[in-house]
Phi, psi and omega in degrees: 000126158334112200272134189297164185297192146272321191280358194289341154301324181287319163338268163323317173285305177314346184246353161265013156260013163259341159254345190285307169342297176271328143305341186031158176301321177299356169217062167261139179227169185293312192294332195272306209287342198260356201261333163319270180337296167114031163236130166352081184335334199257320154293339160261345138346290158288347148281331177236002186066302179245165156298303205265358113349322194269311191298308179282008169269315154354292190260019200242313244239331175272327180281333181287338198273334105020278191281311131001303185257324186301340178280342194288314200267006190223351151306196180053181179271022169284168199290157184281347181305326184289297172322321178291324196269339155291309160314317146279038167242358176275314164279345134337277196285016135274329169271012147320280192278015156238009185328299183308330184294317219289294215300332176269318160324332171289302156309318188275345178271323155318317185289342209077028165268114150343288172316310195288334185304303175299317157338277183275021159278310147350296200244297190310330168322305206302324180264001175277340163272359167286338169273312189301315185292308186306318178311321107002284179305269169336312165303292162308336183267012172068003187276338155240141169313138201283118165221178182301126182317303190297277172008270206301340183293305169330302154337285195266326170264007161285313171283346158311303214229349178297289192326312211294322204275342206275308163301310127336338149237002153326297181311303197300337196266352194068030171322098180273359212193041199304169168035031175047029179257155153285160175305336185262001145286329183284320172319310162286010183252299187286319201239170261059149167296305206289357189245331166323284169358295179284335151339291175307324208258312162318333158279319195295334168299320184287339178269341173281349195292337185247036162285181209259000000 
């Protein structure tokens, strides 16, 4: 007997990133990904066993690649003040381009699914300490001002990634006229590489006004 393709998993991950964005796991089903994928409900079975098995492979696989460039841009021998603002511009434009996944991944952490929980308990450490440690470095070196850690974390990937996940959910509820703008004004004001940009260069500013 014949070993099933190989390529019918890629297959499948690829069609649960295309559905988990509007599904969250709780309402991902084997039957949707499989029939998206163009594959046997029975392959996937033999590849991933479970549904929420799958769902965390999804999102490990969404997260690594993610944690990949953001580790690239929060790298090198550049000053650290600078790393920090590529890194949160690496984070910026990931929760951009994933807004609809943060807002339904959001609802599903509400809801209590488990999986999502264990995901970003998991995973979220790894780049909020890589922001904490930069953030440290820039304090030591007098370039930012001394405030409570969670704070400043807060502060700066909050102005990174709140507009972008805020517009994702305008786009969800179908807002046509939010701030009496059409949508398609809003958008390069909120989610743009150039409004992130600015986003960024305005908290560090504002955390920079009282260094010594």
């Amino acid at each position: 007997m014949s070993r099933p393709s190989r390529n019918q998993d890629k297959l499948l991950i690829q069609a649960g990133r295309k559905l988990l964005p509007e599904t969250g796991i709780s309402g991902l089903s084997v039957r949707k990904v499989a029939a998206e994928a163009g594959v046997n409900p029975g392959m996937f079975h033999y590849h991933f066993k479970t549904k929420r098995r799958f769902a965390r492979m999804v999102l490990q696989e969404i997260y690594e690649e993610f944690f990949k460039g953001f580790s690239v841009e929060s790298g090198g021998g550049s000053p650290p003040l600078e790393r920090l603002r590529r890194a949160l511009l690496a984070l910026g434009r990931f929760a951009r381009d994933n807004r609809r996944l943060f807002i339904i991944l959001l609802h599903d952490v509400i809801e209590g699914e488990a999986e999502v929980t264990s995901f970003v308990t998991a995973n979220f450490p790894r780049h909020i300490g890589i922001l904490l440690g930069l953030i440290r470095e820039c304090r030591g070196r007098g370039l930012l001002k001394k405030a409570p850690l969670p704070n400043t974390v807060a502060f700066l990937a909050g102005g990174a990634i709140a507009p972008n996940v805020g517009f994702g959910l305008l786009e969800r509820v179908s807002s046509r006229k939010p701030l009496g703008l059409a949508m398609r004004f809003i958008e390069p004001m909120l989610v743009s590489d150039a409004a992130i940009a600015s986003r960024v260069d305005w908290a560090l500013a504002a955390l920079a006004k009282e260094a010594a």
